[in-house]
C-alpha positions in Angstrom: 48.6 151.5 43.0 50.5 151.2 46.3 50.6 153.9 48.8 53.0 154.1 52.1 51.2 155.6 54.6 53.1 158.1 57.0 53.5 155.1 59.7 55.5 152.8 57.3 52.9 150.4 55.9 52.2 149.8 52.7 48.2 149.6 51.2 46.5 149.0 48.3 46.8 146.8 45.8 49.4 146.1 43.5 49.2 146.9 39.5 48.8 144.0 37.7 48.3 143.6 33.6 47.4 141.0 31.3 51.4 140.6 30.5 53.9 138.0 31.3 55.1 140.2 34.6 57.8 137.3 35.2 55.7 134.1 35.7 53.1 136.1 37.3 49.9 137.8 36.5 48.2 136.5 33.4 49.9 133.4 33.6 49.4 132.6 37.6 47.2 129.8 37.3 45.0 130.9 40.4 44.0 134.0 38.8 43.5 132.2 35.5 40.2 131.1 34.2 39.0 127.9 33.9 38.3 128.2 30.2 42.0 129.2 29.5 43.7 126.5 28.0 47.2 127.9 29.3 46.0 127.5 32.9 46.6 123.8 32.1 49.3 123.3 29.5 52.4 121.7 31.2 50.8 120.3 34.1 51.6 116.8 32.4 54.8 117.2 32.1 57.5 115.0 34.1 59.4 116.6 36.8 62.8 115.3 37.6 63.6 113.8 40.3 66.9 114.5 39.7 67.4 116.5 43.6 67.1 113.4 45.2 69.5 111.3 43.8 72.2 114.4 43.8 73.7 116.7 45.6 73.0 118.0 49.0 69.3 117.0 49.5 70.2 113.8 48.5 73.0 113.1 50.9 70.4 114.5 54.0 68.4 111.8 52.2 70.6 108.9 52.1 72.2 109.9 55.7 68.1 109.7 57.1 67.8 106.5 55.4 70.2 104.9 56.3 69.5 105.7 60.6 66.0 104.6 59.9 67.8 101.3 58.7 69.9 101.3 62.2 67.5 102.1 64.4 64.9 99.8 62.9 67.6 96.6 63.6 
C-alpha cells in the first residue's frame, strides 16, 4: 500500500493483482514469467509504419531528408 509521509513523499509499494489493471500487471511482460505463453503472444505481429509516411512526423521526416540531400550536393 502507499503511504505519504508528513513531508510530502510518497513510500511503499504499489498494489498490484494478477488482473488486467490496464495493460499492466499480469500482463507486463517484465514481470511475466518465462514459462507464460502470453509474455510472448503478439510479439510477431507487424507494426505499421504508417507514422512515417503521414502526418506530422512524416513531414519532420521528409523536411530532414530532403536538407541531408542539399547539404550533401
Amino acid at each position: 500500500q502507499l503511504k505519504e509521509c508528513p513531508c510530502g513523499n510518497v513510500v511503499g509499494a504499489a498494489n498490484t493483482s494478477t488482473h488486467w489493471e490496464g495493460g499492466k500487471g499480469c500482463r507486463d511482460s517484465a514481470r511475466m514469467s518465462s514459462a507464460d505463453p502470453k509474455k510472448f503472444s503478439g510479439v510477431s505481429k507487424t507494426k505499421s509504419m504508417k507514422f512515417k509516411r503521414v502526418g506530422a512526423e512524416a513531414k519532420k521526416r521528409r523536411e530532414q531528408r530532403q536538407q541531408q540531400q542539399h547539404s550533401n550536393k
